[in-house]
N, C-alpha and C positions, 0 to 999 in steps of 0.2 A: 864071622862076626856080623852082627846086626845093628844096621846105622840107618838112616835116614836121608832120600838125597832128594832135593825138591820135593819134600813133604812124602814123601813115599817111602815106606818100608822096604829096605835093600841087604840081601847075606851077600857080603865080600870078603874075601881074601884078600884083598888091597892091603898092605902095610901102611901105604903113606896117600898124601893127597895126589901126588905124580902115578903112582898106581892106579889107582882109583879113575885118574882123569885117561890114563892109556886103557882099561880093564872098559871104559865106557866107548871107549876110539873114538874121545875127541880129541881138537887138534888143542896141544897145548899151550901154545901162541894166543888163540883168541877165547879161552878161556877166566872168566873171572871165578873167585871161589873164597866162599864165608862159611866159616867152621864157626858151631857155638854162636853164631850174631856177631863174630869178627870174623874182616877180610884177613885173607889170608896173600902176603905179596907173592906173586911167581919165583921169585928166585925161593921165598923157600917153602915150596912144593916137594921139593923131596926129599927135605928135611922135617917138614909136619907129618907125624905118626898118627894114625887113624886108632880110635879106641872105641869100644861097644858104646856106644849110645848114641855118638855123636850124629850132631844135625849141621848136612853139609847142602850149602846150596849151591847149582852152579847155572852160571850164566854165561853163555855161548854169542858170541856177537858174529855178525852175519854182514856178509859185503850184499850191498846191490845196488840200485841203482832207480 
């Protein structure tokens, strides 16, 4: 399927947003994620089903120092 991830044209097999965010191997603790211009909450990441078009942004937050 064909989606959109930080503005970028992406084919995934991802079912879901929890897919999606393992198929990329980030960590899914410090991930944020807005499907369509809605956040989407963590808990339901594995519950949100990815469909052809969608525009998913993700945002990765980073420790330092």
């Amino acid at each position: 399927m064909q989606i959109e991830v930080n503005g970028e044209p992406r084919d995934t097999s991802a079912a879901t947003i929890s897919d999606l965010i393992a198929e990329l191997a980030l960590d899914a603790r410090k991930v944020a994620v807005e499907r369509n211009l809605e956040i989407v909450p963590r808990s339901l990441h594995a519950q949100t089903r990815l469909a052809e078009g969608d525009r998913i942004e993700l945002v990765q937050f980073v420790g330092g120092g």
